[in-house]
N, C-alpha and C positions, 0 to 999 in steps of 0.2 A: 545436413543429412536428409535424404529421400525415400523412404524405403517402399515397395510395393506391394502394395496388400490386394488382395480378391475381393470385388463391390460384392455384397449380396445380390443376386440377381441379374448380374451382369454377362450372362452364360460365361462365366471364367478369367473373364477382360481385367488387367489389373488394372486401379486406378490408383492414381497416388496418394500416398499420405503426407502430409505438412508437418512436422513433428513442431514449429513455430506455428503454425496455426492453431496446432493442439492446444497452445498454450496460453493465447488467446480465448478459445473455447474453453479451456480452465478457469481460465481469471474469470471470467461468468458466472460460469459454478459455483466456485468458492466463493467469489461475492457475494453469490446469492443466498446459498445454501448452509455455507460455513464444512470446515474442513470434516466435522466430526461428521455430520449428517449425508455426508457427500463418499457411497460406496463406489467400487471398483466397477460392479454394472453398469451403475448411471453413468458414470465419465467415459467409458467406451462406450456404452449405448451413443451420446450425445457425438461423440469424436467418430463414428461408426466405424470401429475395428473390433475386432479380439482382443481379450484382456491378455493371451500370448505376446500379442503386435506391442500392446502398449507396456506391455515388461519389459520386450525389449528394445523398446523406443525409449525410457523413462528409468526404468530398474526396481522404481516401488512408486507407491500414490505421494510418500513424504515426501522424497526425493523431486517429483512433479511437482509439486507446491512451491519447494523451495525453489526452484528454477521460476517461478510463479512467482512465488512476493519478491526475487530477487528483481526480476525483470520492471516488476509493478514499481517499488521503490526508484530503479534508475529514470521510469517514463513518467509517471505520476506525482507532483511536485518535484522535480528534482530540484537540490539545493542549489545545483548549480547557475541553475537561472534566477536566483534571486538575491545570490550574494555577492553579488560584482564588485569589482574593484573599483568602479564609480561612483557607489552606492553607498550608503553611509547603511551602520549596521541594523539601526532602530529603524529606517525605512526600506530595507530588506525583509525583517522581520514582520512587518504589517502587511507588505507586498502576499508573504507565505501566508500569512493567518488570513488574509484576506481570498485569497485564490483556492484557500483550502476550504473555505466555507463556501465557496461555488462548487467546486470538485465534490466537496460530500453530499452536496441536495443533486447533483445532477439527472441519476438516473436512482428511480423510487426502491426497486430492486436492486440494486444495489450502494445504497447509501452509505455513506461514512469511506472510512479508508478498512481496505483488507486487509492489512498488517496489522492493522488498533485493533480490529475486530476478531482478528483470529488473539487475540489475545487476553481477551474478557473468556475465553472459552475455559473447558477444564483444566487445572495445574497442574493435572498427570497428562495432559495430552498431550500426542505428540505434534500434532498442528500447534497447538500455542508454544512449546519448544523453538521449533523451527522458526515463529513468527518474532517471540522476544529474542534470538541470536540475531534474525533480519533488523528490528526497529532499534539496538542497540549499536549495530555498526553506522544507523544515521544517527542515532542521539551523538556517537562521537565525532560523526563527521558534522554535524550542525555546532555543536561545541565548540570546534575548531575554528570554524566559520565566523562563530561571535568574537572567538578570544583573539579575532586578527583586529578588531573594532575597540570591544571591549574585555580585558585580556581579568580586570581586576573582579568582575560580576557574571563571567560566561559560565560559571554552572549554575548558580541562581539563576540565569536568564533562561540556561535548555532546559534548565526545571517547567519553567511558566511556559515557556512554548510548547515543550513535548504533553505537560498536563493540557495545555487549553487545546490543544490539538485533539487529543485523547477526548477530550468531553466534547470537543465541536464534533470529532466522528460518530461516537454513542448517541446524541442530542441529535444527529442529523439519521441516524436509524432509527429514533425514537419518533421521526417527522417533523421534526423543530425546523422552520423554513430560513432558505436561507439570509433573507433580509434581519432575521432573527441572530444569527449563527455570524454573520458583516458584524453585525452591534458588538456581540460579544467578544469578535477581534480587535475591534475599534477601540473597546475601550480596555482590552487586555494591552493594549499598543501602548494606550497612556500610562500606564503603571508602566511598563519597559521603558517606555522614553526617558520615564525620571528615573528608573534606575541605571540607566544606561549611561545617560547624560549627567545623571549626579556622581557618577563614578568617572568619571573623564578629569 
């Protein structure tokens, strides 16, 4: 969908809107900002439309979000790249904790992962709602994943992954580097190995 909006300034010239661009320019935001701090101004100011355009581009700011960590979660570590069918389970799992301690020091403003973060946020909010329904359909799709490997310890294991995950995102917005954040996959890795492996 394309829809045409009026540039400021443009004597009247539509110019186009992205409504996939938007949402790009979202994940910005929200990285940055976090869902609560982030009003309806600033995200059309930044998107430069009306908050008319963007209702009816989106339908609410929740709704944008969720189209936001849903899109974040399929680009951003996807499991699917590291649970291959070549791959043995314990060296997928280091692959992910490994690549995810790069992912969260990458960029200083927005450090960690937006789905762990919008979820440290208030219990009544509706951004953290939306965030723990998003990070729960990967806790069961990562589950899944383990229990094709190791079927007898796959919720003990998304336990240890989804918590070290959780702490390398918070630790890596706290500015924990990430040579730092490698360690502490490396050797969350060894303790899965042997429960992985002692479970076989």
């Amino acid at each position: 969908m394309t829809d045409h909006l009026l540039s400021k300034g443009a004597r009247g010239r539509p110019r186009r809107f992205d409504p996939n661009a938007a949402l790009i320019t979202g994940r910005a935001l929200f990285h940055t900002h976090g869902y609560e701090a982030l009003g309806i101004a600033a995200i059309t100011e930044a998107l430069g439309i009306r908050p008319a355009s963007f209702y009816a581009a989106f339908g609410s700011k929740a709704a944008y979000f969720e189209r936001i960590a849903e899109a974040y979660v399929a680009e951003v570590l996807p499991l699917e790249a590291f649970f291959r069918d070549d791959c043995p389970i314990v060296d997928s799992i280091a692959e992910l904790l490994g690549e995810a301690a790069r992912t969260y020091t990458t960029c200083s403003d927005q450090a960690g992962c937006l789905v762990l973060e919008a979820l440290r946020a208030d219990r009544s909010g509706e951004g953290r709602r939306i965030a723990m329904r998003v990070a729960q359909i990967r806790r069961e799709k990562l589950q899944a994943f383990i229990a094709r490997g190791a079927p007898a310890v796959a919720l003990i294991a998304t336990d240890v992954v989804t918590v070290t995950m959780a702490g390398m995102s918070a630790a890596a917005r706290d500015g924990v580097s990430c040579v730092c954040l490698e360690q502490v996959a490396a050797v969350a890795t060894v303790g899965l190995r042997s429960l992985i492996e002692g479970s076989a």
